[in-house]
C-alpha positions as CSV (number, residue, x, y, z in Angstrom):
1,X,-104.0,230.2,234.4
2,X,-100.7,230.8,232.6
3,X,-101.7,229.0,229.9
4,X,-104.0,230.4,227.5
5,X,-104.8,228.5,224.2
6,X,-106.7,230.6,221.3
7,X,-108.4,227.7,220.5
8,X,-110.1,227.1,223.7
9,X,-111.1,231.0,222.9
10,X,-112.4,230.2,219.9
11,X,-114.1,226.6,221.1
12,X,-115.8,229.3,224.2
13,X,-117.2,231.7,221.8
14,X,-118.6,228.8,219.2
15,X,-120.0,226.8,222.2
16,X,-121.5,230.4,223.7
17,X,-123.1,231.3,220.7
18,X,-124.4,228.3,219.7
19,X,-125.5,227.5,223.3
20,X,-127.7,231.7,223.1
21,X,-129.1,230.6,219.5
22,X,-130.6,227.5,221.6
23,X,-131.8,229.1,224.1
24,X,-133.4,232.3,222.4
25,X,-134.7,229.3,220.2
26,X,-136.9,227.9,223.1
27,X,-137.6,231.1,224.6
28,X,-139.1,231.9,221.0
29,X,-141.7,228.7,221.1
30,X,-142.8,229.6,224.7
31,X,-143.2,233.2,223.7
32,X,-144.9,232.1,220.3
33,X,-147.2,229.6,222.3
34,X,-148.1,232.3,224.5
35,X,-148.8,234.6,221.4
36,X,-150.8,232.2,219.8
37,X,-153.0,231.5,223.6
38,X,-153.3,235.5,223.5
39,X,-154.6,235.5,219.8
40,X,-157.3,232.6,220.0
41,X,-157.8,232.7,224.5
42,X,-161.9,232.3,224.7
43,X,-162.8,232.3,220.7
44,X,-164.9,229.3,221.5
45,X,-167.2,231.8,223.4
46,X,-168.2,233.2,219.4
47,X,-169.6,229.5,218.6
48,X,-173.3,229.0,218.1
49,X,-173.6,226.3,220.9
50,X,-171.7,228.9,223.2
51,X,-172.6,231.9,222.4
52,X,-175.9,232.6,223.8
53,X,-175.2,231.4,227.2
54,X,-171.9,233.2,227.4
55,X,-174.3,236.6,226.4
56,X,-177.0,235.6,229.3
57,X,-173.4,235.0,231.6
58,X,-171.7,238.0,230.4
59,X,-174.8,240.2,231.6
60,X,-175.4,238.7,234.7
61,X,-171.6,239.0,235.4
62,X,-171.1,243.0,234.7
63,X,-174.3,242.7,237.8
64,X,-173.2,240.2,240.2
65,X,-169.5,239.8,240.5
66,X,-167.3,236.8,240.9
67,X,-168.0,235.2,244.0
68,X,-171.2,236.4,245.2
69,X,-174.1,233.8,245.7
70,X,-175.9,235.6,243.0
71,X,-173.0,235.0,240.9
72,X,-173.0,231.5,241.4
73,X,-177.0,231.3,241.1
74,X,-176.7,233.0,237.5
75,X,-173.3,230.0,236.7
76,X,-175.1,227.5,237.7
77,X,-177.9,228.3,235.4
78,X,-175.6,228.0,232.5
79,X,-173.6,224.8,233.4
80,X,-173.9,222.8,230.4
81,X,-172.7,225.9,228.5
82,X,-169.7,226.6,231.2
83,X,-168.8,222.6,230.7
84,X,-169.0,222.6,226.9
85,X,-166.5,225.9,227.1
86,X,-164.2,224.4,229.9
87,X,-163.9,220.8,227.3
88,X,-162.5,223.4,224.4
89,X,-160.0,225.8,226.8
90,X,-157.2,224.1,228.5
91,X,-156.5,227.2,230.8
92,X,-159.8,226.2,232.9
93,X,-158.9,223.9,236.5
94,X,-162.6,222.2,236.1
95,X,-161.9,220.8,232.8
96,X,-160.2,217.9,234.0
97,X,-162.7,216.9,236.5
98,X,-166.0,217.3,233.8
99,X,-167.2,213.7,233.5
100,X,-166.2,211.6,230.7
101,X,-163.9,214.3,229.9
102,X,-161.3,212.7,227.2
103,X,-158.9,215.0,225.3
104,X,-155.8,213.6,223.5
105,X,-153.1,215.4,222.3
106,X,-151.5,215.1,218.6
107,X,-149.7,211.4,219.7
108,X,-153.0,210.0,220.6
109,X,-152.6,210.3,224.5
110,X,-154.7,211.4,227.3
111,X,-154.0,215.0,228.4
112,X,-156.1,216.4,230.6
113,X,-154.0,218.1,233.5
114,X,-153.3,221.3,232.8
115,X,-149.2,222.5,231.4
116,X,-147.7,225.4,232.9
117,X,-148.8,227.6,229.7
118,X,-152.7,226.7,230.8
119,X,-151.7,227.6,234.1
120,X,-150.1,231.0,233.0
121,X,-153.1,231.9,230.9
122,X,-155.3,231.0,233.7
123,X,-154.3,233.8,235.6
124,X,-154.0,235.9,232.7
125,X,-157.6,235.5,232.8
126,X,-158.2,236.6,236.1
127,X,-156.5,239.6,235.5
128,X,-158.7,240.5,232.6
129,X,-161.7,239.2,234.2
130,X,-161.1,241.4,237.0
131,X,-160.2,244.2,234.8
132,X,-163.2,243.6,231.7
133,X,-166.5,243.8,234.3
134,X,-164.5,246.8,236.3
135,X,-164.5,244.7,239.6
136,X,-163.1,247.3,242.1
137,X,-161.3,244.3,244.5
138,X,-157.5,244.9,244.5
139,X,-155.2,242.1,242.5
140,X,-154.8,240.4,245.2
141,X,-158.2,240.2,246.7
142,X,-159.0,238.7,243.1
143,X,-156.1,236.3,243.2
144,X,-156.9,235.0,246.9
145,X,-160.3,234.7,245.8
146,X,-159.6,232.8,242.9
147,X,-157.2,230.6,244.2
148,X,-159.9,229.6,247.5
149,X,-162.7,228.7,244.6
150,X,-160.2,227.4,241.9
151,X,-157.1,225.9,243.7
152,X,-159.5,222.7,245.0
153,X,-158.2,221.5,241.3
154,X,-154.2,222.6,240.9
155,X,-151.8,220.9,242.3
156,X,-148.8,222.4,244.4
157,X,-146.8,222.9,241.5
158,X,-149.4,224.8,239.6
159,X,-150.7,226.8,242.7
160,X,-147.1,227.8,243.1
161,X,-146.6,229.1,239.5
162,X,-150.2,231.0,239.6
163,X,-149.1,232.9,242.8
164,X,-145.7,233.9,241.0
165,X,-147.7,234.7,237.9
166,X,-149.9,237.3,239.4
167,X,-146.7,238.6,241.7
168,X,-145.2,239.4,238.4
169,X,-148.5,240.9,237.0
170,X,-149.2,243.3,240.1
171,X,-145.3,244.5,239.9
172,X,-145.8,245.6,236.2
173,X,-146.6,249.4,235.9
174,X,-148.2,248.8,233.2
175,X,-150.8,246.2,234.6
176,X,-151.0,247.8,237.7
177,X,-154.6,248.4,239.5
């Protein structure tokens, strides 16, 4: 390494800042997609044709909490309202399997399996969930129990990145229980 030729310095520190530009670049449009999930996550809730049942399930749920049979008594009361939400909020695991369910994205094709940005503000979810209605089961009793009723409809890949998305939630101070 005798050799040292200030152009290659100069090729290393063009190729090295162009190469940081591209990559803050992409982390920017995952961060912004995430920003924008966080702005608009649930508005469909506010809707006319939501909004009444999401008030008789929000009051039932600050009672009966996530996976108790009264729970699932008061949700199953409310299905067509759950499966008209799930068809407008790609971070839900049932939408996909909702009969007759057809969504297509701005090329004109089928998309109905959930990305890994649904998949991260699925869990995000939980977490606030859990946190919202005050249920005093630890993180990961919330996760484990999500993941048993939920994980029937993600696939390795996405169980995979929901377990390392509430890891990195429950190692945040500022999350934590």
């Amino acid at each position: 390494m005798s050799d040292f030729d200030p152009m290659d310095a100069f090729g290393l520190i063009r190729s090295y800042s162009r190469h940081r530009d591209f990559v803050r670049l992409a982390l920017r449009r995952v961060s912004n997609e995430l920003d924008e999930r966080a702005e608009i996550h649930d508005a469909s809730k506010m809707l006319d044709d939501e909004f009444a049942g999401f008030s008789r399930i929000n009051a039932a749920a600050r009672i009966n909490k996530f996976g108790s049979p009264e729970y699932a008594e008061n949700m199953a009361r409310e299905r067509p309202t759950i499966n008209l939400h799930f068809s407008r909020n790609s971070h839900h695991p049932e939408r996909p399997t909702l009969l007759a369910l057809k969504t297509f994205d701005a090329q004109g094709d089928q998309k109905d399996e959930m990305n890994f940005l649904d998949v991260i503000e699925m869990v995000c979810d939980w977490w606030g969930a859990r946190k919202g209605y005050d249920d005093p089961r630890s993180w990961t009793d919330t996760v484990k129990l999500n993941l048993e009723q939920k994980g029937k409809y993600l696939s390795a890949e996405q169980r995979w990145l929901a377990e390392q998305v509430a890891s990195f939630l429950s190692s945040r101070k500022d999350l934590s229980e």
